[in-house]
C-alpha positions as CSV (number, residue, x, y, z in Angstrom):
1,X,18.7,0.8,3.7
2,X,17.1,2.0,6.9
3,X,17.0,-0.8,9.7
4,X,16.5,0.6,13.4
5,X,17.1,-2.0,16.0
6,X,17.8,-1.5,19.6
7,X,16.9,0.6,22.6
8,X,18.7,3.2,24.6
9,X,16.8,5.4,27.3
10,X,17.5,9.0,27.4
11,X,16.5,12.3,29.0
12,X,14.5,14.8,27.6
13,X,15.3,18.1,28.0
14,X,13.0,21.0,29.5
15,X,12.6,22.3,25.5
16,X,11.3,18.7,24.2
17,X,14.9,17.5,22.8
18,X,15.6,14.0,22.7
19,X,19.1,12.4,21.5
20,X,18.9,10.0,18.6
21,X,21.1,6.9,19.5
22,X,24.4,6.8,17.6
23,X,23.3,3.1,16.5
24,X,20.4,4.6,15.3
25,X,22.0,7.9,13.3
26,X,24.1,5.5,11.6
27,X,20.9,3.5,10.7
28,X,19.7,6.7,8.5
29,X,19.8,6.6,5.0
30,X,21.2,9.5,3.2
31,X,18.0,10.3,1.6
32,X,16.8,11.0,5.1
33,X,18.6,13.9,5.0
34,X,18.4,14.1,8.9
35,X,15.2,14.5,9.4
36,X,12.2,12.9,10.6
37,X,8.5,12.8,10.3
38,X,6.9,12.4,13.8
39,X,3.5,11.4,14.8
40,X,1.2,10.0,17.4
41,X,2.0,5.9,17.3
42,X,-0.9,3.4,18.1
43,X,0.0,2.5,21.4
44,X,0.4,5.7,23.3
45,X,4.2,6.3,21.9
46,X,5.3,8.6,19.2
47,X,6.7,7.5,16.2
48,X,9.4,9.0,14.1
49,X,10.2,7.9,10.3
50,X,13.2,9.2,8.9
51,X,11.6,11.2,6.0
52,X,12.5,9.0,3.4
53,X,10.1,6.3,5.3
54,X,7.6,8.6,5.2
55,X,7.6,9.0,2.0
56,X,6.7,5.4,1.3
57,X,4.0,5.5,4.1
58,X,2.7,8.9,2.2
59,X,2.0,6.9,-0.7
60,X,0.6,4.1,0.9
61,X,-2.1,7.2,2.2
62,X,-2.3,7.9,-1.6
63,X,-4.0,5.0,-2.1
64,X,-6.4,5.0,0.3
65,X,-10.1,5.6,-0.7
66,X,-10.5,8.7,1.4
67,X,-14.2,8.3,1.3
68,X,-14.0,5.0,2.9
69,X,-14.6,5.9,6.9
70,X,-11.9,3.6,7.6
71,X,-9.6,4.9,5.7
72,X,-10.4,8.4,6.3
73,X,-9.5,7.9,10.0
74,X,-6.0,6.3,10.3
75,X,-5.3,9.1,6.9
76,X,-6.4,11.7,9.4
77,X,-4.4,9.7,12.5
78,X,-1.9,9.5,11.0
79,X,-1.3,12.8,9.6
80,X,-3.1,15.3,11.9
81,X,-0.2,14.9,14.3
82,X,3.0,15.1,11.9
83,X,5.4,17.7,12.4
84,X,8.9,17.4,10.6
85,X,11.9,17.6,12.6
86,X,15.5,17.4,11.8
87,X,19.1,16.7,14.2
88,X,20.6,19.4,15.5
89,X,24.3,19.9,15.8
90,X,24.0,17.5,19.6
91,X,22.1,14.9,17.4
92,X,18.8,15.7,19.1
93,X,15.5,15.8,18.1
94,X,12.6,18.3,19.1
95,X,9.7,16.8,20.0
96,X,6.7,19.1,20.4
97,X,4.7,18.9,23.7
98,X,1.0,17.8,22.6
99,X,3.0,14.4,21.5
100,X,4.7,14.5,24.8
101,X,1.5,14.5,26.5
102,X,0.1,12.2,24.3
103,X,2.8,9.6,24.8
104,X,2.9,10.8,28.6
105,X,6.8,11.7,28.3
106,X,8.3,13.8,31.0
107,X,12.0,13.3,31.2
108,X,12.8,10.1,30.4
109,X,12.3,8.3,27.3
110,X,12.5,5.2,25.8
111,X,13.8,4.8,22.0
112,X,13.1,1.5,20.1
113,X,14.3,0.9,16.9
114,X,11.4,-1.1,15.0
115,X,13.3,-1.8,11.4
116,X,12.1,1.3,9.4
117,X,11.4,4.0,12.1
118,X,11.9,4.3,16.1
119,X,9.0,4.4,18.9
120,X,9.5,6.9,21.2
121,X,8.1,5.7,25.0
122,X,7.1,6.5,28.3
123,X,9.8,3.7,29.5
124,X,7.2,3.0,32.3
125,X,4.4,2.7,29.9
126,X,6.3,0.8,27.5
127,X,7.4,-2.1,30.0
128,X,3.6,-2.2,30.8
129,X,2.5,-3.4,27.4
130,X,5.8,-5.6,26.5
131,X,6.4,-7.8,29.8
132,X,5.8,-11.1,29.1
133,X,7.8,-14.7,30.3
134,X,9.8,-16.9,28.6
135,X,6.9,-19.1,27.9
136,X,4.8,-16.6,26.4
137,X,7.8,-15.3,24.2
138,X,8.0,-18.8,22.8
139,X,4.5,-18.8,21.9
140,X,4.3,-15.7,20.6
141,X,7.6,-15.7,18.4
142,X,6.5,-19.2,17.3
143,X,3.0,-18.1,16.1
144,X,4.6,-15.0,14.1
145,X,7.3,-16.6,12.4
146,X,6.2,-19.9,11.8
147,X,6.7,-23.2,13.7
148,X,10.1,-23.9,11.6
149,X,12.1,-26.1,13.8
150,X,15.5,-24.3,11.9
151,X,16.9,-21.7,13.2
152,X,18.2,-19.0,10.4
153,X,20.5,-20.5,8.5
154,X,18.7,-23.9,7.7
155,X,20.2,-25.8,10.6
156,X,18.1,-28.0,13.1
157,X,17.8,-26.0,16.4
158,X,19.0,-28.3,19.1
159,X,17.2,-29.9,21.9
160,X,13.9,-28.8,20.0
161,X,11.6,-32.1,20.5
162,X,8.8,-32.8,17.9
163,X,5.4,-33.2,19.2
């Protein structure tokens, strides 16, 4: 099973090429086959799903009532922008330049694994939208996963004071 987790910042080369981390290459599936789909992201980064992710998110498109206007546009998003790419022999990646420019990549870039694909950033662009203090971590990792005062494996999480 795919799970990307992680980051590692890398340099892009002057043709596009950007090294897939080996945490990351280990993370592929076979059915991958080596190759990704890449596409704009929502957040001004690219994404790239290992081909046998985007399969799943193909079907998910399938599904869609194309003549609802909603629906038409994140199909069209989502797929205007693809372009296949697979590893070469230095375990690199070419990204094409109109993503580049989208994602404002020059020669460094960021790559986060996000469980079933990896974002792609601007490092600069990405520590703009994901600083945030302690406190607001707290808040925000409490309001996604719940207000369970156990941590993972059903034990109390010490020092944790009930309101």
């Amino acid at each position: 099973m795919t799970f990307f987790q992680g980051s590692e910042e890398y340099i892009i080369d002057n043709k596009g090429r950007v090294t897939i981390p080996p945490m990351m290459r280990r993370a592929l599936s076979p059915e991958a086959r080596e190759t990704f789909t890449i596409t704009r992201g929502i957040r001004k980064c690219i994404v790239a799903y290992p081909i046998d992710q985007w399969e799943k998110i193909q079907k998910k498109l399938l599904e869609l009532n194309p003549f609802n206007p909603e629906n038409d546009k994140i199909i069209t998003f989502l797929t205007m922008f693809c372009k296949e790419t697979s590893l070469d022999a230095q375990n690199r990646i070419l990204i094409p330049k109109d993503l580049l420019i989208y994602a404002k990549i020059e020669n460094k870039a960021l790559l986060v694994g996000k469980i079933d694909h990896i974002e792609i950033w601007n490092p600069d662009e990405f520590n703009r939208i994901y600083t945030f203090d302690e406190e607001e971590y707290a808040k925000v990792f409490e309001k996604v996963l719940g207000t369970n005062h156990y941590n993972g494996v059903g034990q109390k999480v010490e020092g944790y004071e009930e309101n």
